[in-house]
MARDREN-716167 format. One line per 3 residues: their letters; for each residue x, y, z of C-alpha. Coordinates in steps of 0.2 Angstrom, whole numbers, padded with zeros to 4 digits. Each point is the difference from the previous one (the first is absolute). Last residue first. Layout:
<pts>
A) X:Y:Z | ...
</pts>
This chain:
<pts>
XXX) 0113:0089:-0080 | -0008:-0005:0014 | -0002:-0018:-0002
XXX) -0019:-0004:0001 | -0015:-0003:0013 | -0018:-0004:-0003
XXX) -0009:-0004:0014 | -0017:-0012:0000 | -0008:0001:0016
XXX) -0012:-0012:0010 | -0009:0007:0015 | -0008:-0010:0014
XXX) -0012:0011:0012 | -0016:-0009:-0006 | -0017:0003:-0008
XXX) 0010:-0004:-0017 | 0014:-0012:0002 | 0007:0001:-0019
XXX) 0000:0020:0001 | 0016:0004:-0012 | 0011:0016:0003
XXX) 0012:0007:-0014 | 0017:0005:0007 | 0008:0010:-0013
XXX) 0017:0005:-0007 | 0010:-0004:0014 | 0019:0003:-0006
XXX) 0013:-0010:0007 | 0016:0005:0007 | 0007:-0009:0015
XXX) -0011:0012:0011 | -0018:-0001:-0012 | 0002:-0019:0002
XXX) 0002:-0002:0023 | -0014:0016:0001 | -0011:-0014:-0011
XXX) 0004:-0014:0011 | -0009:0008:0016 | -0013:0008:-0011
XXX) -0004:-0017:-0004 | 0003:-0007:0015 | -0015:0012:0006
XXX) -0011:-0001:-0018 | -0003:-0019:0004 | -0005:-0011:-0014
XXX) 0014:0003:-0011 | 0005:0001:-0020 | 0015:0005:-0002
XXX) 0006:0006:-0019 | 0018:0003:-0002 | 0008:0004:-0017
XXX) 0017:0003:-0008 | 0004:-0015:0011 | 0019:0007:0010
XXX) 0001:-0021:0006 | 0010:0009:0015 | -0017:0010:0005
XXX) -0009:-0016:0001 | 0012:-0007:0010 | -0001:0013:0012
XXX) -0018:0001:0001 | 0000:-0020:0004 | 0012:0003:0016
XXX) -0012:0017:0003 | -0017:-0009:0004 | -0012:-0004:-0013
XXX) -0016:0002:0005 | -0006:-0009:0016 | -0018:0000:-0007
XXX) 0007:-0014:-0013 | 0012:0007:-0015 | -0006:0001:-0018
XXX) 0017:0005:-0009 | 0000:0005:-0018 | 0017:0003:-0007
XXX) 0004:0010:-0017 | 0015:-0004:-0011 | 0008:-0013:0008
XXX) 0021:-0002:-0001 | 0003:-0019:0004 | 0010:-0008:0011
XXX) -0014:-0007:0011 | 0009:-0007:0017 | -0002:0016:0011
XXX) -0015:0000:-0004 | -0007:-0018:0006 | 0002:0002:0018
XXX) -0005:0017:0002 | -0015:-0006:-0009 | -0002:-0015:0011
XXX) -0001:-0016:-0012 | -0007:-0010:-0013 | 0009:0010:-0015
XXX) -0011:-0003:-0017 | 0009:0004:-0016 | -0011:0005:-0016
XXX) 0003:-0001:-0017 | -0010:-0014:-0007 | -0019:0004:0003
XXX) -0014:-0009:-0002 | 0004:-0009:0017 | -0002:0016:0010
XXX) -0016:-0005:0008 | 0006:-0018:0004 | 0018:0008:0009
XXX) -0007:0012:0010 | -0013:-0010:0007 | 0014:-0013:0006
XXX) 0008:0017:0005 | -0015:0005:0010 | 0001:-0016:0009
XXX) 0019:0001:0005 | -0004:0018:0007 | 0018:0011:-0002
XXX) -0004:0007:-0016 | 0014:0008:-0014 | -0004:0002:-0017
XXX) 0011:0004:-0015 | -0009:0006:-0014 | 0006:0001:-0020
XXX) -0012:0012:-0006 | -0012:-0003:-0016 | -0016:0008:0007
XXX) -0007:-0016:0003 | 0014:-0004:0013 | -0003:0017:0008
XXX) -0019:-0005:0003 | 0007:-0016:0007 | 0010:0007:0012
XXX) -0014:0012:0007 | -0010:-0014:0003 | 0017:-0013:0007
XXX) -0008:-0010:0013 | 0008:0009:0012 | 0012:0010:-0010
XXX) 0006:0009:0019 | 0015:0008:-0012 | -0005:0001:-0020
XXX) 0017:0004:-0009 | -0001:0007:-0018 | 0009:-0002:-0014
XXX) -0003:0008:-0018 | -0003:-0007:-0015 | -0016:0008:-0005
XXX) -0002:0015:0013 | -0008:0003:0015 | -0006:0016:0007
XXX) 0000:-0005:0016 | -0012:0012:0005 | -0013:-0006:-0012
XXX) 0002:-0017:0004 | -0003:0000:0019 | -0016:0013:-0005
XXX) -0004:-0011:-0013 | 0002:-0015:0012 | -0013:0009:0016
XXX) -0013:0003:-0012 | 0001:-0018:-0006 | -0002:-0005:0019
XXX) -0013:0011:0005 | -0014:-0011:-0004 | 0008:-0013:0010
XXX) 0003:0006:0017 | 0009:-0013:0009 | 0019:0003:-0005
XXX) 0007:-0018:-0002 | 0009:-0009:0013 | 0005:-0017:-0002
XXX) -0005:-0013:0016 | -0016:-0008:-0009 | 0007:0001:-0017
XXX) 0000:0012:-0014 | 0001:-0004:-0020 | -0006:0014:-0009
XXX) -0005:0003:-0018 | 0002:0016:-0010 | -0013:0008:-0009
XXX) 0002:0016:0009 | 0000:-0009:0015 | -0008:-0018:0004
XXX) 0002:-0008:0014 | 0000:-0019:0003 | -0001:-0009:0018
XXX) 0011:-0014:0003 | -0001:-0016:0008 | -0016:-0006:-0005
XXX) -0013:-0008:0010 | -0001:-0009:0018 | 0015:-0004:0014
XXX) 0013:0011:-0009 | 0016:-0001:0011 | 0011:0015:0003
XXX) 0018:0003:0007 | 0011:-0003:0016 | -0008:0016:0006
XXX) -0017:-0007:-0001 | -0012:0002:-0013 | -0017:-0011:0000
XXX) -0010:0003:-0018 | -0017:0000:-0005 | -0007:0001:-0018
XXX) -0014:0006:0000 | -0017:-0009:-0009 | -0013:0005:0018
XXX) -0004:-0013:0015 | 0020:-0004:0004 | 0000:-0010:0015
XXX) 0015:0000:0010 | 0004:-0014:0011 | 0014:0005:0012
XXX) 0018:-0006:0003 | 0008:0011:-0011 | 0019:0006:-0001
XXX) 0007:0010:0011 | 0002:0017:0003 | -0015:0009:-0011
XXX) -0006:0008:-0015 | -0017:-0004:-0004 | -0002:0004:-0020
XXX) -0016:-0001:-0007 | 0001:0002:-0020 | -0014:0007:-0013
XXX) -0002:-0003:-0019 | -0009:0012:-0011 | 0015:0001:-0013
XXX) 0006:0020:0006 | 0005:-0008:0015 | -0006:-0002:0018
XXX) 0008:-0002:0017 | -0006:-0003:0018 | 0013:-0001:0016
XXX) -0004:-0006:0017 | 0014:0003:0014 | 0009:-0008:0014
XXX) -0007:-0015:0001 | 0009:-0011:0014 | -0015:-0009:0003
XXX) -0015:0008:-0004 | -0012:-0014:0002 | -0019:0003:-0004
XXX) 0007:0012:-0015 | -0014:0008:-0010 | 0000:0008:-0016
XXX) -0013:0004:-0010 | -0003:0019:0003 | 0017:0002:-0010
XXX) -0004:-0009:-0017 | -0015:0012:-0006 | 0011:0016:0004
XXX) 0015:-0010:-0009 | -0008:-0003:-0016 | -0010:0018:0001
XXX) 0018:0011:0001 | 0005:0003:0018 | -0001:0017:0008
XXX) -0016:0001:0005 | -0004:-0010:0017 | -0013:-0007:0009
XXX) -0001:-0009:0017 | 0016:-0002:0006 | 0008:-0007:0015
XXX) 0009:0012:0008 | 0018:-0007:0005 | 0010:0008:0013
XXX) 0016:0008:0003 | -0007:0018:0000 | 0004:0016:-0009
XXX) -0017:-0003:-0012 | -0004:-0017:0001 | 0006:-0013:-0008
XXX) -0006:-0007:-0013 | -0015:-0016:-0001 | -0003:-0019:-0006
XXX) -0011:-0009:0009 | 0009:-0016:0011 | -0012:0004:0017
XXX) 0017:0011:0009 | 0001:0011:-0015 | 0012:-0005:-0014
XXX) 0009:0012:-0008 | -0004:0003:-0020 | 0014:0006:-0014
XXX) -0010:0004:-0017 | 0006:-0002:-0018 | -0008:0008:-0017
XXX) -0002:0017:0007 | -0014:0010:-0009 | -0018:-0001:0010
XXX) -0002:0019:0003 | 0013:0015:-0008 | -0003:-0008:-0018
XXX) 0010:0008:-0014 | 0012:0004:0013 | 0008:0019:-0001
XXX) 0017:0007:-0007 | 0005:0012:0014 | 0005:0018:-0006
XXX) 0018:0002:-0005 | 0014:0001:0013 | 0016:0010:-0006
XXX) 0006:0006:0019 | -0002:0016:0006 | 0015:0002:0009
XXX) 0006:-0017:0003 | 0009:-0007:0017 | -0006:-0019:-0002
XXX) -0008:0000:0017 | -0009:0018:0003 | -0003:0004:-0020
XXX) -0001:-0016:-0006 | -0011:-0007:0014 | -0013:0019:-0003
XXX) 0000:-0004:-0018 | -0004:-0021:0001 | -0013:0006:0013
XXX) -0008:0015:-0013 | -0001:-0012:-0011 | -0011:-0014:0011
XXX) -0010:0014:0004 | -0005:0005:-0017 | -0002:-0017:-0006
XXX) -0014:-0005:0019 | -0007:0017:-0004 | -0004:-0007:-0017
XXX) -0008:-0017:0008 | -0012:0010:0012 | 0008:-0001:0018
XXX) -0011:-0007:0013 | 0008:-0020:-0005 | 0019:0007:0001
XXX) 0009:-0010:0013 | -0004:-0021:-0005 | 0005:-0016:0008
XXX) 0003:0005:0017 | -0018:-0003:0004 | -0008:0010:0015
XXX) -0006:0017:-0010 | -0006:-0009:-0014 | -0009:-0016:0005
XXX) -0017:0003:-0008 | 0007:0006:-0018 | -0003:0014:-0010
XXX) 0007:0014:0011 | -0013:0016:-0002 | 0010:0014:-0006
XXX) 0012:0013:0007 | 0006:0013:-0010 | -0008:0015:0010
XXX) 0008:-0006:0013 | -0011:-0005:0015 | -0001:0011:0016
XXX) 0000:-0010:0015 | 0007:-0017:-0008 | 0000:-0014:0017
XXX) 0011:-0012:0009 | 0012:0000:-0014 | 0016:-0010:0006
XXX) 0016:0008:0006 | 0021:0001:-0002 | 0010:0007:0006
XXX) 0014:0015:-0004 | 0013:0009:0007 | 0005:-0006:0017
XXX) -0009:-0017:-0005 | -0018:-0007:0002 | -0011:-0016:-0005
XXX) -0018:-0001:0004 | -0007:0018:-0001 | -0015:0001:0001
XXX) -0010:0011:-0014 | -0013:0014:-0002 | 0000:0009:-0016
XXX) 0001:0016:-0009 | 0002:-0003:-0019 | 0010:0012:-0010
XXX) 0014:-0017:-0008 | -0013:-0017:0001 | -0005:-0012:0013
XXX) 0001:-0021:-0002 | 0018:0002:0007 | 0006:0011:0013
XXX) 0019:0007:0004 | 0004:0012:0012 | 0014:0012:-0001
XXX) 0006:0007:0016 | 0000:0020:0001 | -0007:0000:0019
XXX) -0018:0003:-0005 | 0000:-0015:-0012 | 0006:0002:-0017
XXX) -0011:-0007:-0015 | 0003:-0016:-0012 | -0010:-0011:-0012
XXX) 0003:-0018:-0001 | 0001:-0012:-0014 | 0017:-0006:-0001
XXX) 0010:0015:-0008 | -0007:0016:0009 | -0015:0012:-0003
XXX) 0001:0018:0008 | -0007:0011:0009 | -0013:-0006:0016
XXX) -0010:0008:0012 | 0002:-0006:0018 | -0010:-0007:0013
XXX) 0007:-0012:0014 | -0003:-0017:0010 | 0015:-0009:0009
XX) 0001:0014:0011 | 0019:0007:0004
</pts>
């Protein structure tokens, strides 16, 4: 077969590329092109019953297509949806956690609202994850390939870390393994350089951040604080270097009321917050008046965990695996809120979910795929989904966050 074909394509899929069948009935998947384009493509990676290509060239544009804002789109694995306009980019992302649902999770029309958007699709994430080129200067990788483009503009971090980024130079890479640059609702700025082993280089700090070196053995702050501080819904944050904390940041009150809201939470009552991290959804329980008990598995989100949490008196922290940890909690919840990683939650942890019998469930995920996967796994034992409300925190990009609300069917 040619390594060079043109078809039409009909579909979007999860992960940024659109799709159309090939002469023989083999599905082809494309990204940086859009669902009634005709295009010219090569195909680079091939299976019985799918492969895999890159755009080589749009022969008749969609009439959705816009022009992509930024210089590198098209080569830079960093963003999928630059020539949609920002309300195709909801609608689409929908109709994805729908189709997933339907096809992985087994639902017939499934109870998914309409996607609640960013207030800023440009300039919005608060953290940013930079490759080094071969000359030191920061870059992603490009699109479908294990190399780093060096970057010369880009719009998805907020102003503090657009003016931070262009900065950086490393003379001697060493064992770097990555770059990362952070900001907080306080105006200060961090560079992380997260490597094997520890420094043996001079670093030069030319702006007021606060630079860290993280290894696995644990961090060291070579200049600066050791902290960043976020505010949410008048709440204050303590995260360090290694914690995570979700990155867009005008989102984030939306994102607890939703959390909230679907928890319906009561005064008194008890609920478990699984993947706590360092513990935002556990504090807005806590100042609901709800006993919390929290499990998190990251050592340094749980120093976090502890210090943001210090105002309040019931509340139990397990540092541990969750299916660790479950197992030993006695206690009868009310509602759980679980906040997997992109691995989701697996069927061990469902279990012992489902043995815990919460009167609610609400899963907040950033991938619809294991998702959909756990969601088949609840709606068998005997929960009810009640709604599945999507949330664009990654705007110009193929990531989808999901709050599901899910009860005992009753």
């Amino acid at each position: 077969m040619a390594d060079e074909l043109v078809l039409t394509l009909s579909g979007m899929a999860y992960g940024g590329e659109s799709f159309g069948r090939d002469d023989e009935g083999r599905m082809v998947f494309v990204p940086f092109a859009l669902p009634a384009e005709r295009v010219r493509v090569h195909l680079r990676d091939e299976h019985k019953r799918w492969a895999r290509a890159d755009l080589l060239e749009v022969l008749e544009p969609s009439e959705q297509r816009i022009q992509p804002r930024c210089i590198h789109f098209g080569e830079c694995g960093g963003c999928h949806y630059q020539h949609l306009e920002y309300a195709d980019q909801l609608h689409a992302k929908r109709a994805i956690v729908v189709e997933q649902m339907e096809r992985i999770g087994g639902f017939i029309s499934p109870p998914v609202l309409e996607t609640v958007g960013s207030p800023h699709s440009w300039n919005y994430r608060n953290q940013m994850q930079f490759h080094l080129g071969s000359t030191g200067k920061p870059g992603l990788m490009r699109q479908g390939q294990p190399e780093v483009l060096v970057l010369q503009e880009c719009h998805l971090p907020l102003p503090a870390v657009d003016e931070l980024w262009p900065l950086i130079q490393v003379e001697e890479q060493e064992d770097i393994q990555r770059v990362g640059i952070r900001t907080d609702t306080e105006g200060g700025t961090m560079v992380v350089f997260q490597a094997l082993e520890s420094p043996s280089l001079e670093i030069e700090v030319l702006s007021e951040a606060s630079v860290v070196w993280s290894t696995p053995a644990g961090w060291q702050v070579l200049a600066g604080d050791p902290a960043l501080q976020m505010q949410v819904l008048g709440q204050s944050f303590q995260v360090s270097p290694d914690a995570f904390f979700q990155v867009n940041t005008g989102l984030l009150p939306a994102l607890v009321q939703l959390v909230m809201d679907a928890a319906r939470v009561e005064p008194g009552q008890l609920a478990l917050d699984l993947y706590a991290g360092v513990g935002l959804f556990s504090l807005f329980l806590a100042e609901r008046g709800l006993k919390v008990i929290a499990v998190e598995a990251s050592p340094v989100a749980c120093v976090d965990f502890e210090v943001n949490l210090d105002a309040y008196a019931d509340i139990e922290l397990y540092e541990a695996q969750v299916e660790a940890a479950l197992p030993a909690i006695d206690s009868q919840p009310d509602v759980i809120v679980a906040d997997p990683p992109r691995a989701g939650l697996g069927r061990e942890v469902i279990e012992l979910i489902l043995a815990k019998n919460p009167t609610r469930f609400v899963y907040v995920s950033c991938d619809p795929a294991t998702m959909a996967r756990d969601s088949k796994q609840l709606a068998a034992a005997g929960m009810r989904l009640e709604q599945i409300q999507p949330v664009d925190l990654f705007p110009q990009t193929y990531h989808i966050e999901t709050v599901s609300a899910w009860s005992t069917r009753g």
